[in-house]
C-alpha positions as CSV (number, residue, x, y, z in Angstrom):
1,X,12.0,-0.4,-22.7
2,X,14.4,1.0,-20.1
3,X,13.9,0.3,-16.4
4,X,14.8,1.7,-13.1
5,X,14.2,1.7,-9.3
6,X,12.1,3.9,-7.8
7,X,13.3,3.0,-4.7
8,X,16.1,3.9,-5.6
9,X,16.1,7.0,-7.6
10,X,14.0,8.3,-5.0
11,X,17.3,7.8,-2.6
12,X,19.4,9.7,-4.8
13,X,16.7,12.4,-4.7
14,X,17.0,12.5,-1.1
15,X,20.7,12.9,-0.9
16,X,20.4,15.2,-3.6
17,X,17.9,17.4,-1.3
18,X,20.1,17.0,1.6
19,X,23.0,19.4,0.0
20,X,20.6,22.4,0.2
21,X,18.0,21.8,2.9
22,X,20.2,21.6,6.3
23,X,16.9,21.2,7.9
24,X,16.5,17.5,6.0
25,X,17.0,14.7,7.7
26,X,15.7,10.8,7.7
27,X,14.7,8.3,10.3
28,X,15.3,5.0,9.7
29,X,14.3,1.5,10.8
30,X,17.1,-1.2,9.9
31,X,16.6,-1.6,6.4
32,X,18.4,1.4,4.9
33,X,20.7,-0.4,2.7
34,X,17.3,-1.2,1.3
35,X,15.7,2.0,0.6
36,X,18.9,3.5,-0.5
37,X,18.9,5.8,2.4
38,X,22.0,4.4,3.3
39,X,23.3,6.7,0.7
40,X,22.0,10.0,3.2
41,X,23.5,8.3,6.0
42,X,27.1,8.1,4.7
43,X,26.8,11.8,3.8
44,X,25.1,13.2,6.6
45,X,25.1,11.2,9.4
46,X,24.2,13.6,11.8
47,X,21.0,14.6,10.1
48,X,20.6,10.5,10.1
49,X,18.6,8.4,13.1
50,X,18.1,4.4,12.4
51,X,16.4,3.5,15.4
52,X,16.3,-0.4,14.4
53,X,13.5,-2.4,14.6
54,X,11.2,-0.2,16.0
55,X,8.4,1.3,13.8
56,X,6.4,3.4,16.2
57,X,9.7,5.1,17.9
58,X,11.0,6.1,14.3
59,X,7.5,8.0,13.5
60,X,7.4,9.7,16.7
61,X,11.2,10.8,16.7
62,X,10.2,12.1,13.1
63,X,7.4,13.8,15.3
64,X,9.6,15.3,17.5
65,X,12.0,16.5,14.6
66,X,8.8,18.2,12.5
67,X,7.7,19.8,15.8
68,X,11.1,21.0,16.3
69,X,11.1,22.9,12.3
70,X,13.1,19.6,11.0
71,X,11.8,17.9,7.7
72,X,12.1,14.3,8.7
73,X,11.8,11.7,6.1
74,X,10.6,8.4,7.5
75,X,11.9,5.4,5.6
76,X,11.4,1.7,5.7
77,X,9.4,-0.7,3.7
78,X,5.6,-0.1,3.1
79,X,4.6,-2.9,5.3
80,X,6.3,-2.1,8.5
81,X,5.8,1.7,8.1
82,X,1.9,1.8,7.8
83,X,0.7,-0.6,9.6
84,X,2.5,-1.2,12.3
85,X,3.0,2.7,13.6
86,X,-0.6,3.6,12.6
87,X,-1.5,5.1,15.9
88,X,1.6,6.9,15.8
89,X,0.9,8.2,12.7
90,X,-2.6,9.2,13.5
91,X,-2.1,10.7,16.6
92,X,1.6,11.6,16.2
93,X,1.9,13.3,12.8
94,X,-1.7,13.2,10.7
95,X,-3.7,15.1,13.6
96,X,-0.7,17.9,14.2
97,X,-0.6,18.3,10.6
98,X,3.4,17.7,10.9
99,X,6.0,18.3,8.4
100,X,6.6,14.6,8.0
101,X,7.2,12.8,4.6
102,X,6.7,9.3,5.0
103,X,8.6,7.8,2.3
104,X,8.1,3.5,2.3
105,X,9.5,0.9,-0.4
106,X,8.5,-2.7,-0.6
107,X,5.1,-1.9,-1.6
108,X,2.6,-4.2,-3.2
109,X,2.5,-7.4,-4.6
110,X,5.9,-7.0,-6.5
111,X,7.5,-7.5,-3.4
112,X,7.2,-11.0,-4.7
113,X,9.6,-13.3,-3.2
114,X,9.7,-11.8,0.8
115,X,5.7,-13.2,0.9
116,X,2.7,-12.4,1.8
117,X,3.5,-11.1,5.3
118,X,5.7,-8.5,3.3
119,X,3.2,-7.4,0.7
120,X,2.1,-4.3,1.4
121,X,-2.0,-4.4,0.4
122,X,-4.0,-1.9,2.5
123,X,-1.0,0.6,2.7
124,X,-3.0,3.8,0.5
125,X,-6.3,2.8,2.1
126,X,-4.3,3.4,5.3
127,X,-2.9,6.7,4.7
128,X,-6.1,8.1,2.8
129,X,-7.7,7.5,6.0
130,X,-5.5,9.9,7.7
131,X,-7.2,13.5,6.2
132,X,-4.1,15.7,6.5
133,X,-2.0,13.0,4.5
134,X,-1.5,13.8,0.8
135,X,-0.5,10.4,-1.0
136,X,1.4,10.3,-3.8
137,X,1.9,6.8,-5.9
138,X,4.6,7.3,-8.5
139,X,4.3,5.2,-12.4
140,X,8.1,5.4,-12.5
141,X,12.3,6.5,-11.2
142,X,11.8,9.8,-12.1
143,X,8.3,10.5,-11.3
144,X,9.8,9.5,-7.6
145,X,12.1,11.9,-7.8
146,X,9.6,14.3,-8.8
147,X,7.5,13.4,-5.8
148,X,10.0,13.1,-3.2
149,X,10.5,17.0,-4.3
150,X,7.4,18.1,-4.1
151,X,7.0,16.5,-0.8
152,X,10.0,17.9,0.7
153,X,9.2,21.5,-0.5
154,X,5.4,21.2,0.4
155,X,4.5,21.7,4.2
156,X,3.1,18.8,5.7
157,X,2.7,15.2,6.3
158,X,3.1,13.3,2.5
159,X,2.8,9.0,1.6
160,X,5.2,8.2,-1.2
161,X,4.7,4.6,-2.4
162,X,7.3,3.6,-3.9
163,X,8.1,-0.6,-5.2
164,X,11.5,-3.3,-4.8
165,X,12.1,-4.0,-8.7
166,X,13.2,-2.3,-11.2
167,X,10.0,-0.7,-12.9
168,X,9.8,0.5,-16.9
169,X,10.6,3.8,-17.3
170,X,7.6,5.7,-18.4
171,X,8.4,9.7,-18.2
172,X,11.2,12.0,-19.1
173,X,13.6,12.4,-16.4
174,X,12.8,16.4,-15.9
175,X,9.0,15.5,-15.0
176,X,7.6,17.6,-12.2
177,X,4.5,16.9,-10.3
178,X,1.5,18.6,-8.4
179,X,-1.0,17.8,-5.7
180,X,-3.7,16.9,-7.2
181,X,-2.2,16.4,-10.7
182,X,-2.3,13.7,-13.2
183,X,-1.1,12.7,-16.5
184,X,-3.2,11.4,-19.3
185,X,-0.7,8.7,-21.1
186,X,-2.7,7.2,-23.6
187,X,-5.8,9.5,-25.8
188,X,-8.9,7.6,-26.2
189,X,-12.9,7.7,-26.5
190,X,-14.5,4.4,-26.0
191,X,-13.4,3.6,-22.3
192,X,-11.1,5.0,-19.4
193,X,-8.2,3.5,-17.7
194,X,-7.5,4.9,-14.5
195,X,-3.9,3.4,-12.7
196,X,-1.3,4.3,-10.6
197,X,2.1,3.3,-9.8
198,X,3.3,0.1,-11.4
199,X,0.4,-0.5,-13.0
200,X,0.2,2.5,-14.8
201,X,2.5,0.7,-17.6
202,X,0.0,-2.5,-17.4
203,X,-2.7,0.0,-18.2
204,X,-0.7,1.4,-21.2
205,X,0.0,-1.9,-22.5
206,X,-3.8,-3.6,-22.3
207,X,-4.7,0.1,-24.1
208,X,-2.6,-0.9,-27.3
209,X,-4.0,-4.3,-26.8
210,X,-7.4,-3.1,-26.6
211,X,-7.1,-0.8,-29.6
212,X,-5.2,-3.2,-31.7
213,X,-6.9,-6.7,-31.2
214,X,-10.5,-5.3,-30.4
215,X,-10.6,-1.6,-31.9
216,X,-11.5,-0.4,-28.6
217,X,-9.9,3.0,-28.0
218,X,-9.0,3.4,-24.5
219,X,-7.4,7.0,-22.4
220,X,-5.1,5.8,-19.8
221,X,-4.5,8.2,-16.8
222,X,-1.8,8.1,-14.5
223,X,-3.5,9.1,-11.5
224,X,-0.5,9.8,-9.0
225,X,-2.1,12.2,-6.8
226,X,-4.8,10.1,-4.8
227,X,-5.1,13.0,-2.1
228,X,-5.5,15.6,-3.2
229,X,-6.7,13.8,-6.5
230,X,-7.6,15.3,-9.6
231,X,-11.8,15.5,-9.6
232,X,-12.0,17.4,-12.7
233,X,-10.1,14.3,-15.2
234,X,-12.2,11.4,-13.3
235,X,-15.5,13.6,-14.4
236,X,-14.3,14.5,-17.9
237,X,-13.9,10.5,-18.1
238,X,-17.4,9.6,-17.0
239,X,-18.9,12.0,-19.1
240,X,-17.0,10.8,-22.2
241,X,-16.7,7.1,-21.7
242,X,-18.7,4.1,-22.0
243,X,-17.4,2.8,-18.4
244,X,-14.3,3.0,-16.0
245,X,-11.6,0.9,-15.4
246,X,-9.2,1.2,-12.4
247,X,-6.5,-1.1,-12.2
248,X,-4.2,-1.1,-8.8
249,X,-1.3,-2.8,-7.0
250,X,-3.4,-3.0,-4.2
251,X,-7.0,-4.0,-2.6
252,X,-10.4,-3.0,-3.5
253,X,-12.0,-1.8,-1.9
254,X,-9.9,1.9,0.1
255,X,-8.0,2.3,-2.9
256,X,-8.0,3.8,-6.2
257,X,-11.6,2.0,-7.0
258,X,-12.7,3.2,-3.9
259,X,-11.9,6.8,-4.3
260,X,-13.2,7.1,-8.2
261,X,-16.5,5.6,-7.7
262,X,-16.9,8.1,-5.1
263,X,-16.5,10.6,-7.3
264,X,-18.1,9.1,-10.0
265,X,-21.4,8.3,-7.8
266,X,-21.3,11.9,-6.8
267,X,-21.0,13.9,-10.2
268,X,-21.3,11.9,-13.3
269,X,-22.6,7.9,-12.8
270,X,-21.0,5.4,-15.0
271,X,-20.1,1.9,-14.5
272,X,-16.6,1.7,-12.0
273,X,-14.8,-1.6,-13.1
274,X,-11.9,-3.0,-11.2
275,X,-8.7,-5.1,-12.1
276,X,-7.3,-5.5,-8.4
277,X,-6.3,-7.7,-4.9
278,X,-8.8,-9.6,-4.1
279,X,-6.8,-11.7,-1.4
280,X,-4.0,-11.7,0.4
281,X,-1.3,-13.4,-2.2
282,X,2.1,-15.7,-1.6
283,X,5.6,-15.9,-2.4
284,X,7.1,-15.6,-6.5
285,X,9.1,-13.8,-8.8
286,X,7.0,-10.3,-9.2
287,X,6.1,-11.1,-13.2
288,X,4.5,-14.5,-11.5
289,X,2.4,-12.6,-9.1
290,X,1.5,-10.3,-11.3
291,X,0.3,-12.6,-13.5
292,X,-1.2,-15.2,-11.6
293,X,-3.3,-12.6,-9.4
294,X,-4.7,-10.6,-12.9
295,X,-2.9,-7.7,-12.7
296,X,-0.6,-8.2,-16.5
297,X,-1.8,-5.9,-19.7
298,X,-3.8,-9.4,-20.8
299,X,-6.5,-8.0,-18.2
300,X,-7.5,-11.6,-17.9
301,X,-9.3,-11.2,-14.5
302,X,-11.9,-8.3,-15.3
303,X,-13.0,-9.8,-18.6
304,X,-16.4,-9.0,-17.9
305,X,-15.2,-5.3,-19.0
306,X,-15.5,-6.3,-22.7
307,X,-18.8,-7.6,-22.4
308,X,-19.9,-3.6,-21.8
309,X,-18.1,-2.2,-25.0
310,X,-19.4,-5.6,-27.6
């Protein structure tokens, strides 16, 4: 299976984007070679700002640029851009509704070998917090292209999530996304797979394991919209599955989990399942992590879920 960057291909978008939107421009915060928006900055440095290693001034220059009919785009990894400026971006952007896309790599546990201080855990519980934020979590390259569209050409203040390796490539490169939009990647009747980002592939991978080892028949849905989300596919789901899986790069409880046993609770009740963080995690190659924490197609750490299909 081929792989990409989102990171990167979501650069490329950027510069891309910057040829017919004068009004484009990105704030920075010392690690641009890093989010590939080193590739804007060589192109249009004027429209460029890398304020160095200070978070809260980059989101409220982006402020300033929104308020002034700019588009910023903040850019840094997922760590340092949501928790560290939070009260910049609640105050600053999220409560003026401001035209500010807040683009962050690094996200997740396949950060892997930068640590634990570096994985980025809490960040969509974060920015679902903030109610004017829509999030978007991208499964692959050029569903981060697609985003970092849709963001730039949609007033107001967007999350894209976006991870440090290479990721398989999931979609056709001329894929186009909506608020509030998902993708159902695998058909199925017996359960439901809800993922987003990296995981999404996971998800695809423990369906054809399900189906082929167990005869379980499992819909997989890339949920990539978290706010706005897609109600009407999570209530379809409860009413025609046995239970609910979620399965996230991320924690518990604020997250994906969090969000469809909401809507579950309220509309259809079934069983919510999660494969997830359940602790802050360490250093390793991301295939280690990933593995070691639960999170690989074998589903090992939620194997409780086949006890409510046998």
């Amino acid at each position: 299976m081929d792989t990409a960057s989102t990171r990167e291909y979501a650069g490329k978008k950027i510069l891309e984007l910057g040829a017919t939107n004068p009004d484009l421009c990105v704030v920075g915060a010392d690690l641009n070679k890093s989010t590939f928006t080193n590739l804007f900055a060589e192109k249009y440095p004027d429209r460029f700002f890398d304020v160095g290693i200070a978070e809260q001034n980059m989101v409220n220059i982006a402020a300033g640029l929104a308020a002034s009919g700019k588009i910023p785009i903040v850019s840094t990894f997922a760590v340092f851009g949501s928790t560290r400026p939070m009260d910049q971006l609640r105050v600053g952007v999220a409560q003026s509704n401001l035209n500010v896309k807040v683009i962050l790599t690094h996200a997740g546990l396949i950060t892997g070998e930068d640590g634990i201080s570096a994985q980025s855990l809490e960040d969509i519980s974060l920015f679902l917090s903030l109610h004017s934020f829509s999030v978007l979590v991208p499964s692959d390259a050029y569903e981060a292209q697609a985003a970092v569209e849709l963001a730039v050409n949609t007033p107001g203040p967007f999350y894209i999530r976006l991870s440090r390796p290479e990721t398989p490539v999931l979609n056709h490169e001329n894929i186009q996304l909506q608020q509030g939009g998902s993708n159902v990647m695998v058909n199925g009747s017996n359960i439901s797979i809800f993922a987003c980002g990296y995981m999404v592939y996971h998800a695809i991978e423990a369906a054809k394991i399900l189906k082929e080892q167990h005869g379980i028949s499992a819909r997989v849905v890339n949920i990539y919209s978290l706010n706005p989300i897609d109600k009407s596919i999570i209530i379809k789901c409860a009413k025609e599955s046995q239970f609910i899986l979620t399965v996230e790069e991320h924690f518990k409880y604020g997250g994906l989990h969090s969000l469809i046993s909401q809507i579950v609770a309220q509309n259809n009740p079934v069983k919510v399942l999660s494969v997830s963080m359940n602790t802050y995690a360490e250093s390793g190659t991301s295939d280690e992590l990933i593995n070691k924490y639960g999170l690989n197609f074998n589903l090992k750490k939620e194997t409780s879920i086949y006890d409510f299909v046998w």
